[in-house]
N, C-alpha and C positions, 0 to 999 in steps of 0.2 A: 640881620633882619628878623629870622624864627625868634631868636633872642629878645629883641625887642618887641615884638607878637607876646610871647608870651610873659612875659614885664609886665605890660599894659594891662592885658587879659587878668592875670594874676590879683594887680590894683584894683581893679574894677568890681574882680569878687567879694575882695577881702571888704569892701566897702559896700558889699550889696549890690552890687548891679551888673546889670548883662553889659557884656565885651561886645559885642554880637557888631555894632555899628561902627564900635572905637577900631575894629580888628577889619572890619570891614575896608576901612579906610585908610589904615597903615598898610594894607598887604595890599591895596593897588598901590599905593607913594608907589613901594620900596620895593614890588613887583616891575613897576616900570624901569627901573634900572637897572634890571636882567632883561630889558625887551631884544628881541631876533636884533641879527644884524644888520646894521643901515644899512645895506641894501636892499632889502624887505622893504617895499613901500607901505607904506601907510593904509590898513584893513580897513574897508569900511563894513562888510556884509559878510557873507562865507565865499561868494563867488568869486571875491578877492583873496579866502584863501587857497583856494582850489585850482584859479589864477597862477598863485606864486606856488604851486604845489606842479602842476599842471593837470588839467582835466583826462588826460587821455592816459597818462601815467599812475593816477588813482584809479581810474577804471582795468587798468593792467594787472595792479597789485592786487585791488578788491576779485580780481577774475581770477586770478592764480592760486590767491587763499580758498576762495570759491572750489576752485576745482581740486587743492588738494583734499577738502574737504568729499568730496565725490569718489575722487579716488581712494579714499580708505574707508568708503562706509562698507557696511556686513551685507552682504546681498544675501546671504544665509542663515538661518533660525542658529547656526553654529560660528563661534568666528572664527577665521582662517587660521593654521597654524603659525601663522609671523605673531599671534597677539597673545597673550600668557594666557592661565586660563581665571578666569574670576571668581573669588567667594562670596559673590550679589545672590541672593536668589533670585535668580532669571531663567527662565530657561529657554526664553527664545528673544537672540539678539536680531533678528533681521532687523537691517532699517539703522541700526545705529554707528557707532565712529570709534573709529580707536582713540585710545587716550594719552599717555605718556611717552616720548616714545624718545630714546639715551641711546645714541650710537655707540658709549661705549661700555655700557651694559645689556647687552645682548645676552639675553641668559633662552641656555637651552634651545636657538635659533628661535625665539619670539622675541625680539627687540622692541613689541610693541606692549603697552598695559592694556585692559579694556580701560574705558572712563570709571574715575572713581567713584561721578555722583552719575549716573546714567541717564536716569532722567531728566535731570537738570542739563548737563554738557550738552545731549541730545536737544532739550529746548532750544539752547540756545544756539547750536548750528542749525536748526530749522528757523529762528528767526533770522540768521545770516543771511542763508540760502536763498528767502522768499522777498528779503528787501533787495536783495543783488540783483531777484530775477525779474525786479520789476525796477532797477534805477534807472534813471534814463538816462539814453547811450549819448556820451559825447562827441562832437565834429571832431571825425579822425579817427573814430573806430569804423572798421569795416563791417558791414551788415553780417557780415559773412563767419566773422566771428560773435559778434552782439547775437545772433538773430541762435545760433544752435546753443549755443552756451546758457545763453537765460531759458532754455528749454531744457538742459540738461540742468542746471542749479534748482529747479522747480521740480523737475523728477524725483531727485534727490528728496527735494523738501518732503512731497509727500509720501516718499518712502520711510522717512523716517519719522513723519506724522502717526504712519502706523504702528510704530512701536510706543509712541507716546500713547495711542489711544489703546492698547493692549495692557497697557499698566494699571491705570483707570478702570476700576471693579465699577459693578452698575451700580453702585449707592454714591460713586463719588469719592471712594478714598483711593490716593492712589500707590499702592501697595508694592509699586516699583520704583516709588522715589527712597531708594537704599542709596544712603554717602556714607556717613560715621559708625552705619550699622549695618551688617548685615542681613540684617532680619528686621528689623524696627524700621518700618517706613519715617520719613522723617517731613515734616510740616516744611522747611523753612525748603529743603532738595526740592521739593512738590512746588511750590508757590514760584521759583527760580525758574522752571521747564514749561507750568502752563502757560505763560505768553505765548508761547508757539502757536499754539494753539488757536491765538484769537488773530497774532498773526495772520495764518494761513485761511481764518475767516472772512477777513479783509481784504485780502489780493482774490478770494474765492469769489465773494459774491460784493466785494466792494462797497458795504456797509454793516457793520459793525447790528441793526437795527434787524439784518438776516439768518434767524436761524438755520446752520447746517450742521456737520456731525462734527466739524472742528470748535463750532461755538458750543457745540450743544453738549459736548463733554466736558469744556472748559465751564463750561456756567455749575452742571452738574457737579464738577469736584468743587471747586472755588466754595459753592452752597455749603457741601460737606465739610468744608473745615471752617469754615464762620460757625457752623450749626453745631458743630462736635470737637474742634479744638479749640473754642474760643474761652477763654477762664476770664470772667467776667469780672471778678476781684478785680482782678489784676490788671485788665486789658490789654493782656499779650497773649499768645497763643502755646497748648502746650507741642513741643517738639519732635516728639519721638510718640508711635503706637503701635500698642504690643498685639500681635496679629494673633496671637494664640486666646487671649482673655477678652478681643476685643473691647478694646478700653485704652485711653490716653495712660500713658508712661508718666508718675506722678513723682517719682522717686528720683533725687538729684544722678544724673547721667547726662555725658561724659563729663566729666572735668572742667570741660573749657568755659562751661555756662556759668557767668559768675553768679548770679541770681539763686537765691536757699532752693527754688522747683524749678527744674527744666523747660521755661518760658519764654520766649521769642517773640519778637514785633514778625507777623504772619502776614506783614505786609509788602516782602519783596516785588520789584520789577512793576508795582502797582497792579497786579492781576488779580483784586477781589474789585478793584473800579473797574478794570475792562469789561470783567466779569457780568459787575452791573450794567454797566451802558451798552452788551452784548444781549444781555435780558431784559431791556427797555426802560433802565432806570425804575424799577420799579422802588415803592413805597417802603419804609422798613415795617410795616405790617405785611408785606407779603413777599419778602427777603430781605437777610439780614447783610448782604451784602455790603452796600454802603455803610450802616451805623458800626457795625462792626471792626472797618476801615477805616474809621472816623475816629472812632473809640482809640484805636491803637495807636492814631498820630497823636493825638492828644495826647496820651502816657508819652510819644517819645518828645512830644515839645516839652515836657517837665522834667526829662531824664535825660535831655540833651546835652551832652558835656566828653569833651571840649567841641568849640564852638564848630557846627556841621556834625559832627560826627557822634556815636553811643559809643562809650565806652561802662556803661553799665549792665549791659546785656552779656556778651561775649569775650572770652579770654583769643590772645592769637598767638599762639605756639605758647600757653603755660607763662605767656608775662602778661601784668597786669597794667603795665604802663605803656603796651604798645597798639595800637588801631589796624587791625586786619585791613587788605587793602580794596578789597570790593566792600565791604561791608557798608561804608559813608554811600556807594551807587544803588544796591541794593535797599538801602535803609531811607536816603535821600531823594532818589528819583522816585517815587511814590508820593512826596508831595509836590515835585514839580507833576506829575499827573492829575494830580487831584486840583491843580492851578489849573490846568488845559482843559479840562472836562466842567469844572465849576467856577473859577472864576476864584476862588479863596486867597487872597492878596496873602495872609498868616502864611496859608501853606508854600506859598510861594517864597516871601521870605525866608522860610526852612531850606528851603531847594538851594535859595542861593547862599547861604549857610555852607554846605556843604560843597556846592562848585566850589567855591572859596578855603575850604578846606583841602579839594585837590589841588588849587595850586599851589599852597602852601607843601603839598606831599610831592608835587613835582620838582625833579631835578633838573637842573638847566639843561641840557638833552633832550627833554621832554619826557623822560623815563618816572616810574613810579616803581616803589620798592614794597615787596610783600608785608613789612613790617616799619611802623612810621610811627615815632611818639606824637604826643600831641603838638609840643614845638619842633617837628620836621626833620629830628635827626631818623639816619638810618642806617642800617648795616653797611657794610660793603658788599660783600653779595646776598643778593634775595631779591634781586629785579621778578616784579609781576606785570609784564607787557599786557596780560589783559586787563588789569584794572589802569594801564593806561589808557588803553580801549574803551573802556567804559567809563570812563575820563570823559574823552573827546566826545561821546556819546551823551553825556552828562551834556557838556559846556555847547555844545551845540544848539538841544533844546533849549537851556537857559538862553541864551541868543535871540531864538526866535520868540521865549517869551517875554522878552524883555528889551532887546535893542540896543544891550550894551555892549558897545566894544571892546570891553576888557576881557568877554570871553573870546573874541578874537586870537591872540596870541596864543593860549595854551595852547587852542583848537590846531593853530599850524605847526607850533613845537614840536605836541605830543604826536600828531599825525607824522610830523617829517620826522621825529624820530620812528613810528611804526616803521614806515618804510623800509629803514633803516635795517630794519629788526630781520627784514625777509629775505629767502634765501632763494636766489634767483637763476643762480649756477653753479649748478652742484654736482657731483661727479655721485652721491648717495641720492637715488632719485627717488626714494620715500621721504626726502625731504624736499623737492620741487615746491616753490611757491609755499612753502611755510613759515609763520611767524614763530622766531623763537618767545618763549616763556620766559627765560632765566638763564644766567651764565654762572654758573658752577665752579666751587673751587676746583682745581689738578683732582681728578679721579684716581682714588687710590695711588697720588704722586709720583700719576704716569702723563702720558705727554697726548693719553684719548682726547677725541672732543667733546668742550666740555659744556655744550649745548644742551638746555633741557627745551627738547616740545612737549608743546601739551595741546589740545585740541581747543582748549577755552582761548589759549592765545588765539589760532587762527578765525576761530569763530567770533572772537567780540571784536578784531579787527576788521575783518570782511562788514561783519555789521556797523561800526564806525564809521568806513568811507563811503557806504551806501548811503547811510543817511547824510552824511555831509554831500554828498553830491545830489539825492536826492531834494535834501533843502536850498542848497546854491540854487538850482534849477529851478527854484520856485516854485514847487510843491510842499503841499502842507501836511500837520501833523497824521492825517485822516491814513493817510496811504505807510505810515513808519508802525504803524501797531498791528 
């Protein structure tokens, strides 16, 4: 079927035209005959899959990922000695989560990493945490656990809100979004972690139209990197800034960017539009917020290749022909936002572009692999369970803006394989309720286990079934941001 995807696709270029519709329609055909098994009845909404999933057993796993996420946050400016120590410039972690963590690399009694991108990882378990504490409880859960639990998942959140607004300098740049660098804050980490932020605005004051300190930093940064990384040639943003010269990083770093200058769509997780609609929509005479975001879709509607996804921006591990595996959600989900907020039918067809592109990347399991060419092969090992999370996060939204039932099936695949993924009884109880990451070849061709966790797994699943149960239930986009 990939084979034949990409045949079609191939014809279509060579001839001048977009694949975009042709590829569309071959990968539902040939999609449907990997559909679940007949015994699966017939999906009509998400409640149906939630239904064949069960409600009260999604609310279990989303509570367990939830909670190991609580259990291993830093309740100290120091992290415990279980967690290595970091070369981030940080120097006070309160508020945040451990990151990698290899039962059978245990080095020097710290089996855990800190997170590699901090601020970002940290985003995005405080967006977890805030839709958990607010999904609504299914028939069958006891109050008794719902009622301290979503009290304790929202502690959490705004415990580690304050490490996010601690990074965030008062001009708006924020100086603690270090991944690929240690020193060089980085635009793309930054833009990945503020959602949080407008998140915990929205469960705060319950409209988006309310300035508080969670909006009022996120508008503030979001401003500063439209105003100060936005390279207008180009209409992408630069990536990396050198905190010593105060000045954008011009000079090609790291490697991985295939692009002649260090440039990036600075348009992840759509947070320069929450941004906006958090600041009142305002005019681009009096922020650049929107046109800014505007600018940048339009460079990737022209650089979009292969169908859904950029492969012109970013290398994924040093090969050129393979599609990192958050990048299509990160890169994609911004115009399903800019669909929800404006109504843009283009952008919207982008969005679905790119759903479409994940199922093509999903494996009949529902699993999604860290490296994916553009025709769907992939390694043998290099499972990324959060970008199947951000999968179903995707194909969800697409659902509710659209009404098609063909994102139906990943949405239950990929979810029933999460499940799947969690570890539920375990004799190692720093893995209680954790989603694994990835399965690892034989560790040094010994018989350890060969589980990788990583903290994005458990956070973009928690986040997944909140939203899916959130939308089953019949709540709308207003209460997911």
């Amino acid at each position: 079927m990939k084979f034949l995807v990409f045949c079609c696709c191939h014809f279509f270029e060579v001839h001048e035209m977009r694949c975009h519709h042709w590829l569309a329609m071959i990968s539902v055909l040939c999609w449907s005959a990997m559909a679940t098994p007949a015994s699966d009845p017939p999906l009509r909404n998400l409640a149906d899959v939630c239904n064949a999933l069960g409600n009260h057993s999604l609310y279990k796993a989303m509570g367990m990922a939830s909670d190991w996420l609580v259990t291993h946050q830093f309740l100290n400016s120091t992290p415990p000695h279980v967690v290595c120590r970091s070369t981030k410039n940080i120097t006070d972690w309160q508020g945040a989560f451990v990151g990698d963590y290899h039962p059978a690399k245990a080095r020097d009694g710290c089996p855990f990493s800190p997170p590699l991108g901090p601020f970002w990882h940290v985003g995005q378990a405080v967006k977890a945490l805030t839709l958990a504490a607010a999904t609504p409880v299914p028939e069958g859960v006891h109050p008794g656990y719902a009622g301290p639990s979503q009290q304790r998942w929202r502690t959490s959140a705004d415990l580690a809100a304050q490490f996010l607004l601690r990074q965030i300098r008062e001009d708006g740049l924020v100086a603690g979004a270090l991944e690929n660098s240690d020193i060089h804050p980085q635009t793309s980490t930054a833009m990945e972690g503020l959602g949080a932020l407008f998140s915990l605005s929205n469960a705060t004051t319950g409209s988006h139209g309310t300035t508080d300190v969670y909006a009022e930093a996120g508008i503030r940064a979001a401003t500063w990197y439209a105003t100060n990384m936005f390279v207008l040639n180009e209409s992408l943003m630069w990536d990396f800034y050198n905190l010593s010269n105060e000045k954008p990083i011009t000079t090609p770093m790291p490697t991985y960017i295939r692009l002649n200058t260090p440039v990036v769509p600075g348009v992840d997780d759509g947070v320069l539009l929450d941004a906006w609609v958090a600041a009142g929509r305002p005019g681009s005479t009096v922020s650049p917020l929107r046109a800014t975001n505007d600018a940048m879709l339009n460079r990737m509607l022209r650089d979009e290749h292969p169908s859904g996804n950029w492969d012109a921006y970013l290398l994924c591990d040093g090969r050129t022909d393979v599609l990192c595996h958050r990048r299509g959600f990160w890169w994609g989900f911004p115009f399903l936002r800019s669909f929800e907020l404006t109504g843009n039918e283009t952008h919207l067809a982008a969005a679905v572009r790119t759903g479409r592109w994940y199922m093509l990347a999903q494996r009949m399991d529902g699993a999604i692999y860290r490296e994916t060419t553009p025709t769907g092969d992939t390694n043998a090992y290099g499972l990324a369970n959060s970008a199947a999370a951000a999968a179903v996060v995707l194909w969800c939204r697409l659902f509710q803006a659209t009404h098609d039932t063909v994102w139906l099936e990943p949405v239950l695949r990929s979810t029933r394989y999460l499940l799947s993924q969690q570890m539920v009884n375990t004799t190692d109880h720093d893995l209680d309720g954790v989603v694994i990451e990835a399965v690892l070849p034989p560790v040094d061709g010994t018989d350890a286990p060969p589980w990788l966790v990583r903290d994005i797994a458990v956070s973009f699943t928690a986040h997944a079934i909140a939203q899916l149960l959130t939308l089953a239930a019949g709540h709308g986009q207003a209460e997911l941001r």
